[in-house]
DSSP file (Angstrom, degrees, kcal/mol; ACC not computed):
  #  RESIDUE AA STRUCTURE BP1 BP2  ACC     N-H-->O    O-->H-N    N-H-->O    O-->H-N    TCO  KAPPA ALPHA  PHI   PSI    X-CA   Y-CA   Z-CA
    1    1 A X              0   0    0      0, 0.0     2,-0.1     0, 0.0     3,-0.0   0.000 360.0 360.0 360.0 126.1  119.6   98.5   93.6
    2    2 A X        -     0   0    0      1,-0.1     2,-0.2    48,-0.0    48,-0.0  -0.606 360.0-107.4 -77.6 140.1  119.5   97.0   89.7
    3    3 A X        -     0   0    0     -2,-0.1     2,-0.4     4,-0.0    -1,-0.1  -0.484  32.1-163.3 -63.2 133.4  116.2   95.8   88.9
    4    4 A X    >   -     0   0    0     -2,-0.2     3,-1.2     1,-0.1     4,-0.3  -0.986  22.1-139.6-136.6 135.6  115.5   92.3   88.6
    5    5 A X  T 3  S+     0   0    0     -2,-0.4     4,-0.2     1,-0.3    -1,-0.1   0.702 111.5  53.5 -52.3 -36.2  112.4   90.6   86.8
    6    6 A X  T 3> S+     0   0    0      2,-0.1     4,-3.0     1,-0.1    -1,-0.3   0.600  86.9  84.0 -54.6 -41.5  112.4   88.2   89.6
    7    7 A X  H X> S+     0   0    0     -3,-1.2     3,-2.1     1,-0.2     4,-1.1   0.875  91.9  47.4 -44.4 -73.2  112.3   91.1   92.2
    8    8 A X  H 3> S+     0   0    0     -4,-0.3     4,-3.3     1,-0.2    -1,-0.2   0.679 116.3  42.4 -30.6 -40.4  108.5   91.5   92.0
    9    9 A X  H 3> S+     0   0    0     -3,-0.2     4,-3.7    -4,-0.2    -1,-0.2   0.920 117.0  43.4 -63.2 -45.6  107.8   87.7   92.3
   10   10 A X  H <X S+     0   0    0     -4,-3.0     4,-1.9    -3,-2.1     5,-0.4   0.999 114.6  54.5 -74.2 -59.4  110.4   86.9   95.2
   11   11 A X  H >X S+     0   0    0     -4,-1.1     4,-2.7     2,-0.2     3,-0.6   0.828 107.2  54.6 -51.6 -64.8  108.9   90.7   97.0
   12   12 A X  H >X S+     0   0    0     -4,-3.3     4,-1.8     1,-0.2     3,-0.9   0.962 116.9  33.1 -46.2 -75.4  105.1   88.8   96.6
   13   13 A X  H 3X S+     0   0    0     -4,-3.7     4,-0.7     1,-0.3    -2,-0.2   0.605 109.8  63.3 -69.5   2.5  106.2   85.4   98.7
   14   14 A X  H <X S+     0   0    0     -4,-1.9     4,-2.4    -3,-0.6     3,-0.4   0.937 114.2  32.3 -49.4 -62.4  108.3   87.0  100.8
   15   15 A X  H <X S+     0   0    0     -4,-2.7     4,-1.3    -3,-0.9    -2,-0.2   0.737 111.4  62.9 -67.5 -34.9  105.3   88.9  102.1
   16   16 A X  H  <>S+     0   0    0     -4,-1.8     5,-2.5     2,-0.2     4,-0.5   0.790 109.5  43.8 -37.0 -54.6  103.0   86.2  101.6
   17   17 A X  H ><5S+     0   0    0     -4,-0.7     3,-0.6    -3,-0.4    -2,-0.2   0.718 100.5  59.0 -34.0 -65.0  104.8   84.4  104.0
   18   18 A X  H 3<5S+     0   0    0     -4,-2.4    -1,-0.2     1,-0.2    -2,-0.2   0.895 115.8  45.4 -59.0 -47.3  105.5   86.7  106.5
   19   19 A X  T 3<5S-     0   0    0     -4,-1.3    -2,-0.2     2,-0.2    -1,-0.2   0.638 108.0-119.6 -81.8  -9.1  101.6   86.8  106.6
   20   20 A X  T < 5 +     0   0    0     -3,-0.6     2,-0.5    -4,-0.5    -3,-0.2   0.780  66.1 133.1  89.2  29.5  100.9   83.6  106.5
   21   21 A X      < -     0   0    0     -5,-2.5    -1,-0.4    13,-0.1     2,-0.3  -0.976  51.1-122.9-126.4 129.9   98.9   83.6  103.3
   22   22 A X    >   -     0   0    0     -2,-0.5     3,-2.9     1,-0.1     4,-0.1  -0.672  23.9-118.2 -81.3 126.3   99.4   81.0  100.4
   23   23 A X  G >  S+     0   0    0      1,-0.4     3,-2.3    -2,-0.3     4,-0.3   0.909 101.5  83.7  -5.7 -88.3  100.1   82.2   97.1
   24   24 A X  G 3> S+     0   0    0      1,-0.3     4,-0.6     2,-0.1     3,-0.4   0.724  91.7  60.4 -22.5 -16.9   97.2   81.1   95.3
   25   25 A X  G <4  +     0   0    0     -3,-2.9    -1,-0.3     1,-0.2    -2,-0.2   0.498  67.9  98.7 -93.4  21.5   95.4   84.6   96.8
   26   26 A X  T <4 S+     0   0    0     -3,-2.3    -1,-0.2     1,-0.2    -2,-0.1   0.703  99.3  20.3 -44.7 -39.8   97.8   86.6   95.2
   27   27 A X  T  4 S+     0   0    0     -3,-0.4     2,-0.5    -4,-0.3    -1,-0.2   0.491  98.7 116.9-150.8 -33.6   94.8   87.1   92.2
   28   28 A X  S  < S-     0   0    0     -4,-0.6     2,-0.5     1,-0.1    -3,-0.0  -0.350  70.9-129.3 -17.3  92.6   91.8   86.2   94.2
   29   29 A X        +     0   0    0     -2,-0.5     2,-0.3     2,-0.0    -1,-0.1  -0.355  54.8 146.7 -66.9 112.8   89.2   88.6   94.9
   30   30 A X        -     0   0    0     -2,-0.5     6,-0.2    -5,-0.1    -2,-0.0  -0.883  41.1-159.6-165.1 127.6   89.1   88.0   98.8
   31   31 A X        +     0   0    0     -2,-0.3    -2,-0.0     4,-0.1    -1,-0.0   0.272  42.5 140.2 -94.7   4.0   88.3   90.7  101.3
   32   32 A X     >  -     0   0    0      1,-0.1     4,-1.6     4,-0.1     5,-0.3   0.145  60.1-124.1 -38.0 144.9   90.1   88.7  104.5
   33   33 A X  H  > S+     0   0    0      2,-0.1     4,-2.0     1,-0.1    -1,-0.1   0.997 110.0  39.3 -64.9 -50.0   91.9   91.3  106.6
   34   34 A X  H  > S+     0   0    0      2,-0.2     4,-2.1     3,-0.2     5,-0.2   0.959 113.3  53.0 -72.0 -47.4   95.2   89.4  106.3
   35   35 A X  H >> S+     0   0    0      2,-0.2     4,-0.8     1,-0.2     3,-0.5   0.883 113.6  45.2 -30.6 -76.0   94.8   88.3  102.6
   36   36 A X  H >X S+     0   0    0     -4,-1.6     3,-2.6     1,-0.3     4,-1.9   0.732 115.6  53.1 -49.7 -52.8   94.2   92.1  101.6
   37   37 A X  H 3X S+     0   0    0     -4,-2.0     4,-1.3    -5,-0.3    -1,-0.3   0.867 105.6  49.1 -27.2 -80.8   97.2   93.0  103.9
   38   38 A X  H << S+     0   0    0     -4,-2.1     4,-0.4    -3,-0.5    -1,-0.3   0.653 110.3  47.9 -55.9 -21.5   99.2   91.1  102.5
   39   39 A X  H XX S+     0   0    0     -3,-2.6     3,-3.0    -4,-0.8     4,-1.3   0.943 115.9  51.4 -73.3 -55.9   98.4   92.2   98.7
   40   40 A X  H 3X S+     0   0    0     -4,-1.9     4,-4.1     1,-0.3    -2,-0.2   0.592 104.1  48.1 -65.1 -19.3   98.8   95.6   99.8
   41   41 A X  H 3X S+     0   0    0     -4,-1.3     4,-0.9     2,-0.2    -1,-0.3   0.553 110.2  58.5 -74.9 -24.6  102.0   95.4  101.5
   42   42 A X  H X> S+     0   0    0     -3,-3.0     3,-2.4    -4,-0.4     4,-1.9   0.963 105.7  49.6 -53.8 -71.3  103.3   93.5   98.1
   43   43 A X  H 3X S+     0   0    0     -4,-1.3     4,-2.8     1,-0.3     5,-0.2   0.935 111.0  52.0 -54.5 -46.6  102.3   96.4   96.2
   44   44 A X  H 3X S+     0   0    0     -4,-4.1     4,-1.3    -5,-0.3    -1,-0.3   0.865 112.0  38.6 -47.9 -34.1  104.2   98.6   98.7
   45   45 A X  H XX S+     0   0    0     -3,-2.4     3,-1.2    -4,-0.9     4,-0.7   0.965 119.8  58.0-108.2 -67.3  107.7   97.0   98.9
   46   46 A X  H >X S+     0   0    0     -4,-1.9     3,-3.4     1,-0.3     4,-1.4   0.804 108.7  40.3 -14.4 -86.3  107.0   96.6   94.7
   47   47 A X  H >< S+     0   0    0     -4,-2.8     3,-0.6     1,-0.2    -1,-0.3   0.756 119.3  50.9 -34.8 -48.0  106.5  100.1   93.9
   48   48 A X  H << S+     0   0    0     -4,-1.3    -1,-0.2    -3,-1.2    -2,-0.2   0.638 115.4  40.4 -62.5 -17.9  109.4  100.9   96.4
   49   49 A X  H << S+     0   0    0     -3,-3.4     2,-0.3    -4,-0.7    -1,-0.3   0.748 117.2  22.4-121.0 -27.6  111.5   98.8   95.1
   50   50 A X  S << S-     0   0    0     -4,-1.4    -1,-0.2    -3,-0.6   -48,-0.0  -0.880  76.4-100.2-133.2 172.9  111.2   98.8   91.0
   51   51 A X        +     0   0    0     -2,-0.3    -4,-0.1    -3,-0.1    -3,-0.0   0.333  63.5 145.5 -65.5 -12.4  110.1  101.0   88.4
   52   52 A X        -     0   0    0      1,-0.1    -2,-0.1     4,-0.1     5,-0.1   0.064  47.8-130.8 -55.8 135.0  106.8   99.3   87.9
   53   53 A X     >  -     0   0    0      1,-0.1     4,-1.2     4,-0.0     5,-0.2  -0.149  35.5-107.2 -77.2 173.9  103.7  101.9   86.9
   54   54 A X  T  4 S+     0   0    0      1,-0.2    14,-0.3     2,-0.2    15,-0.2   0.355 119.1  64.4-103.9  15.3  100.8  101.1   89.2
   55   55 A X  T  > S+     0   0    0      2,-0.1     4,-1.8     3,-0.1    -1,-0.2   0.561 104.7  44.3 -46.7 -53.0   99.1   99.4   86.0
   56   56 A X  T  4 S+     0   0    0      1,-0.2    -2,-0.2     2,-0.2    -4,-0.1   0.715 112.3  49.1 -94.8   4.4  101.5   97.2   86.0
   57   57 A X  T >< S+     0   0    0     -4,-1.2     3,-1.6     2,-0.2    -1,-0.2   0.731 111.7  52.2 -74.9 -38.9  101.5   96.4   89.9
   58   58 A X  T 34>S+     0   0    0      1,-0.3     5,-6.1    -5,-0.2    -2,-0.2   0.724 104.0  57.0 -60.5 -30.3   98.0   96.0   89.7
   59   59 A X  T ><5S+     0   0    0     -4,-1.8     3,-0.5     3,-0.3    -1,-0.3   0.453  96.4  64.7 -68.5 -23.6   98.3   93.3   86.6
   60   60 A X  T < 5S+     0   0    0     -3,-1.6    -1,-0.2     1,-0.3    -2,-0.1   0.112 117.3  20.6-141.4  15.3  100.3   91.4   88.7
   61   61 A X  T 3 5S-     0   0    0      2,-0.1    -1,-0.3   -34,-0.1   -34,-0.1  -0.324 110.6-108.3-174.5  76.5   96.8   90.8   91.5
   62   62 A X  T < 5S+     0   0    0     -3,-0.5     2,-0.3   -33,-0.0    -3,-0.3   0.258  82.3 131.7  -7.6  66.5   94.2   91.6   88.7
   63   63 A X      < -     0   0    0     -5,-6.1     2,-0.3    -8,-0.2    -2,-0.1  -0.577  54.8-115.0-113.0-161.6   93.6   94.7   90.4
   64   64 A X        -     0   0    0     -2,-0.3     4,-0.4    -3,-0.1    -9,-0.1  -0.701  34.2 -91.3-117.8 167.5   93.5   98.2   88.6
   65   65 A X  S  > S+     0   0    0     -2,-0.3     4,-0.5     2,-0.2    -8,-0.1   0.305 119.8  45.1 -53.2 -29.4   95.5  101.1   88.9
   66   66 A X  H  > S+     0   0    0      2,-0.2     4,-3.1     1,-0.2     5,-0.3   0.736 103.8  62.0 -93.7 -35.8   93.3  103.0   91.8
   67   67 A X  H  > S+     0   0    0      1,-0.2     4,-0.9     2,-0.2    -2,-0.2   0.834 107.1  43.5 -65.7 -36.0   93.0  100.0   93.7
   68   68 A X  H  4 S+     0   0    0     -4,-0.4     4,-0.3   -14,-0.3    -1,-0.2   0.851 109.5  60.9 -87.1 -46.3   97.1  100.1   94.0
   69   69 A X  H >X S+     0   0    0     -4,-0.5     4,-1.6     1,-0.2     3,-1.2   0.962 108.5  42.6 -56.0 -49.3   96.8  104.0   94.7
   70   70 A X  H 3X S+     0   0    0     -4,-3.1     4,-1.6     1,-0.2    -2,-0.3   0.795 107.5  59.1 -65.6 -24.2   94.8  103.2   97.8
   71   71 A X  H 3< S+     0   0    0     -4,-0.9     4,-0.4    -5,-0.3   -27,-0.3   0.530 108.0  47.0 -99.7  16.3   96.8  100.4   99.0
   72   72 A X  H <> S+     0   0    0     -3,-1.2     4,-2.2    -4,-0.3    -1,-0.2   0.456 108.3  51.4 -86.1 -15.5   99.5  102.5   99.2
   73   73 A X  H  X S+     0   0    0     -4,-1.6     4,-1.2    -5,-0.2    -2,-0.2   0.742 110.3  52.4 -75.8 -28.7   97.8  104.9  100.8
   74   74 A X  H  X S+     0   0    0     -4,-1.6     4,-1.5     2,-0.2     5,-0.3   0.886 111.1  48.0 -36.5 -71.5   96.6  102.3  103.3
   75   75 A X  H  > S+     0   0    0     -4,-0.4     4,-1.7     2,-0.2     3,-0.5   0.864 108.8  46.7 -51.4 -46.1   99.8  101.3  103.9
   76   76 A X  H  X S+     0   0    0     -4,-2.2     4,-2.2     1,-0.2     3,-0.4   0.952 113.9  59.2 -58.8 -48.2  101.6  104.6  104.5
   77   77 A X  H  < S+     0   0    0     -4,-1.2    -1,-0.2     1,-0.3    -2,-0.2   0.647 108.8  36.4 -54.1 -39.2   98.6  105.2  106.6
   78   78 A X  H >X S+     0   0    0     -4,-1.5     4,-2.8    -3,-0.5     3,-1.2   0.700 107.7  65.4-100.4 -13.1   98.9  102.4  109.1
   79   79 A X  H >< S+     0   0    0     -4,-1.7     2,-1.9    -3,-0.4     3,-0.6   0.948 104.7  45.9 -85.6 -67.2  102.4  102.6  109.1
   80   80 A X  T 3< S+     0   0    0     -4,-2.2    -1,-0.3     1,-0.2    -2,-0.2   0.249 122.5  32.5 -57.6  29.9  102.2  106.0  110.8
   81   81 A X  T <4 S+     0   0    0     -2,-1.9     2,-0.6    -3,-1.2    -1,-0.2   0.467 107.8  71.8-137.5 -29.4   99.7  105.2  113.2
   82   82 A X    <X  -     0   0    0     -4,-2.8     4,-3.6    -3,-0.6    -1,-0.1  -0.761  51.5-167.0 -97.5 115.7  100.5  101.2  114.2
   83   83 A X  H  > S+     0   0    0     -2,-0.6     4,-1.9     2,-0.2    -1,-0.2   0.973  95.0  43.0 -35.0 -60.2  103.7  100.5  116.1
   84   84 A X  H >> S+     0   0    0      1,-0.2     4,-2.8     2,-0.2     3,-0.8   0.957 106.5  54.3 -55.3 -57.4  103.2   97.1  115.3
   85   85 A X  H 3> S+     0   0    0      1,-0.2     4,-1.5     2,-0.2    -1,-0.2   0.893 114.7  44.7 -41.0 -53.7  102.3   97.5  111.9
   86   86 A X  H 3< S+     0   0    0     -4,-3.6    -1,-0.2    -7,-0.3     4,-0.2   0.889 109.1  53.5 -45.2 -45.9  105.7   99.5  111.5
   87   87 A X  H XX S+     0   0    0     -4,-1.9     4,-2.3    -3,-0.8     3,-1.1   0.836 106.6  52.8 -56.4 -62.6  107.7   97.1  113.5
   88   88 A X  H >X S+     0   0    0     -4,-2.8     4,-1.4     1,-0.2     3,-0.7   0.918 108.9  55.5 -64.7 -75.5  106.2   94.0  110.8
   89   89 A X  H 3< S+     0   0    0     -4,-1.5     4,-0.3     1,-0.3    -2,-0.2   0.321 107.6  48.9 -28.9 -33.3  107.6   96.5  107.6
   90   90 A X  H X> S+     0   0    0     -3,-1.1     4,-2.8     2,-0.2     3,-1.0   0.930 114.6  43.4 -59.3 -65.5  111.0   96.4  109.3
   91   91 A X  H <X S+     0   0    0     -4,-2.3     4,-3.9    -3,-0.7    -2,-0.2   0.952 114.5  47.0 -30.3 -74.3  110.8   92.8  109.5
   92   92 A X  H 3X S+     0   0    0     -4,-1.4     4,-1.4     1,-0.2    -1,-0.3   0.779 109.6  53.6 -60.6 -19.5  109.5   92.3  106.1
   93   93 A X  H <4 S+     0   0    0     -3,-1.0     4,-0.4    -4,-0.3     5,-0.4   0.981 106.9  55.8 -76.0 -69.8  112.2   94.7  104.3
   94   94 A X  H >X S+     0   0    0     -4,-2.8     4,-3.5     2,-0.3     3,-1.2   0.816 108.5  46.2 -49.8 -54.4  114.9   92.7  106.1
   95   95 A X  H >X S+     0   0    0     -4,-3.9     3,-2.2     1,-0.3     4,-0.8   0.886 112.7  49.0 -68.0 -55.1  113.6   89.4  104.5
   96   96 A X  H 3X S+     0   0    0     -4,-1.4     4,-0.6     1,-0.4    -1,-0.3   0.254 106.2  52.7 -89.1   0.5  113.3   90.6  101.2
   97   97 A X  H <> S+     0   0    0     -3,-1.2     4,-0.8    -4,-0.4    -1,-0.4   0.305 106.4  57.6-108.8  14.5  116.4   92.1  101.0
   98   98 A X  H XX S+     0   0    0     -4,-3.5     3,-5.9    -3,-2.2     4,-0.7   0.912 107.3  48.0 -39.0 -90.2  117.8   88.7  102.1
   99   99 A X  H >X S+     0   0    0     -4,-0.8     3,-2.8     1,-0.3     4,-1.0   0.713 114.6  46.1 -36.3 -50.5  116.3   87.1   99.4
  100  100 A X  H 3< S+     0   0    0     -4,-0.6    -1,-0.3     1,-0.4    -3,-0.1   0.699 111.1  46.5 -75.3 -25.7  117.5   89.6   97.2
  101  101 A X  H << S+     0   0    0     -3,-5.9    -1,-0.4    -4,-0.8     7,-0.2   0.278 107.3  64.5-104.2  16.4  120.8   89.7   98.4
  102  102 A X  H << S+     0   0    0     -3,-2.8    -2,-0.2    -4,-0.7    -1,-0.2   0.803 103.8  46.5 -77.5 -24.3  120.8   85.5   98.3
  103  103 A X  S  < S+     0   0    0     -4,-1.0    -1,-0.2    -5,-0.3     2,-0.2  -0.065 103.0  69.0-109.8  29.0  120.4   85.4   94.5
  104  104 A X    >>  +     0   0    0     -3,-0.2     4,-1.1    -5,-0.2     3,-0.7  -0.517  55.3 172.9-158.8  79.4  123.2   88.2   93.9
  105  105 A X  H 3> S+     0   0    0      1,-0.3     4,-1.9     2,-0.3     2,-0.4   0.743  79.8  68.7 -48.2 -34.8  126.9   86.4   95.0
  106  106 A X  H 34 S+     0   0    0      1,-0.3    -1,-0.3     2,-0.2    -3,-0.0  -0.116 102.5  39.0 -80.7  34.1  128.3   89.5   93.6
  107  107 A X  H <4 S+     0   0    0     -3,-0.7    -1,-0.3    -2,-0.4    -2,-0.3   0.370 114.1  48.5 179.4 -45.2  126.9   91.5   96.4
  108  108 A X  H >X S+     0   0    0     -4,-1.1     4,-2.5    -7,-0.2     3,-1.7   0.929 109.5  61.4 -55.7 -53.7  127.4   89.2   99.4
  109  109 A X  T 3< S+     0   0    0     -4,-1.9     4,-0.2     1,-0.3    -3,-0.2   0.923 110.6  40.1 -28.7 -61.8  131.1   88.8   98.1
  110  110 A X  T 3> S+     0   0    0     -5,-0.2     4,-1.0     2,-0.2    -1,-0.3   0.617 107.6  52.7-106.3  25.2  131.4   92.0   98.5
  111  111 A X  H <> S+     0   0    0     -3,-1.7     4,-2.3    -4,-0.2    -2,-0.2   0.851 112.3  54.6-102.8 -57.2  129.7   92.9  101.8
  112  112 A X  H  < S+     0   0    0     -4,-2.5    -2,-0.2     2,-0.2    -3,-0.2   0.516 106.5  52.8 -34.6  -4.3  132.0   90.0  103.2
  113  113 A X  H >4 S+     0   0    0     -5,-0.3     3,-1.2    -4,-0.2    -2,-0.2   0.890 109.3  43.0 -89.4 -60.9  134.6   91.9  101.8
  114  114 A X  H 3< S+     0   0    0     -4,-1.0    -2,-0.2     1,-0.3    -3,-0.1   0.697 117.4  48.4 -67.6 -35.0  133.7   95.0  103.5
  115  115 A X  T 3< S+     0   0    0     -4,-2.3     2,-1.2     2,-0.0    -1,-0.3   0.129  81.1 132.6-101.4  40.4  133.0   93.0  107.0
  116  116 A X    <   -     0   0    0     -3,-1.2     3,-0.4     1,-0.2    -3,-0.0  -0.772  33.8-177.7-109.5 105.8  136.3   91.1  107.0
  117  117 A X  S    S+     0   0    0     -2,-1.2    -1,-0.2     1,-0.2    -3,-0.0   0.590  75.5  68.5 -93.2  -9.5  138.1   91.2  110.1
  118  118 A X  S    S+     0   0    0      2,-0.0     2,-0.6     0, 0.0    -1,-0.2   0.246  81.6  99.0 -64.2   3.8  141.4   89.0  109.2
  119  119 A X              0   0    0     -3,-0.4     0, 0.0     1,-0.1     0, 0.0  -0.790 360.0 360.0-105.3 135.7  142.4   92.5  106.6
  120  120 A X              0   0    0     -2,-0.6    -1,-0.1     0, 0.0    -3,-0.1   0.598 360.0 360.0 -72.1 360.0  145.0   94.7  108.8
């Protein structure tokens, strides 16, 4: 997947979303279960998804660099022990790569090419 500057941004309100959390805590220091859930689950699909160092994930919810090592360690953590939790990860990859693949015509173009039942 080519990196987009955008990714990070769209990756945050996707997730935000899903959780039901308004932007504006994106950069809050607030220890709410769902806020913190929802940064950490940002940071996850981030790192997975661009090159970003875990400085520059952390810059992006005035956290530090350790704080992002543990909330991916958090995350891998509950995603092997909650069903559910696994089950919401599916979910949330699917929308975000919606979004991703909304804002890239040259890539739906050709995954409609590739699912195009009128070609003999």
């Amino acid at each position: 997947m080519k990196e987009d500057m955008t990714t990070p941004l769209l990756i945050i309100q996707v997730v935000f979303d899903y959780f039901g959390v308004p932007l504006f805590y994106q950069r809050v220091r607030n220890r709410e279960r769902k806020i913190v859930l929802a940064r950490q689950v940002s940071m996850y699909y981030i790192r997975q998804t661009t090159k970003m160092s875990y400085a520059e994930i952390g810059e992006k919810f005035a956290l530090d660099h350790a704080t992002v090592i543990h909330s991916l360690k958090a995350v891998n953590n509950f995603r092997d022990t909650d069903r559910q939790f696994r089950s919401d990860m599916v979910s949330i990859c699917n929308k975000i790569q919606c979004k991703i693949l909304e804002g890239r015509p040259e890539i739906n173009e050709y995954a409609y090419s590739q699912y195009d039942t009128d070609k003999t």
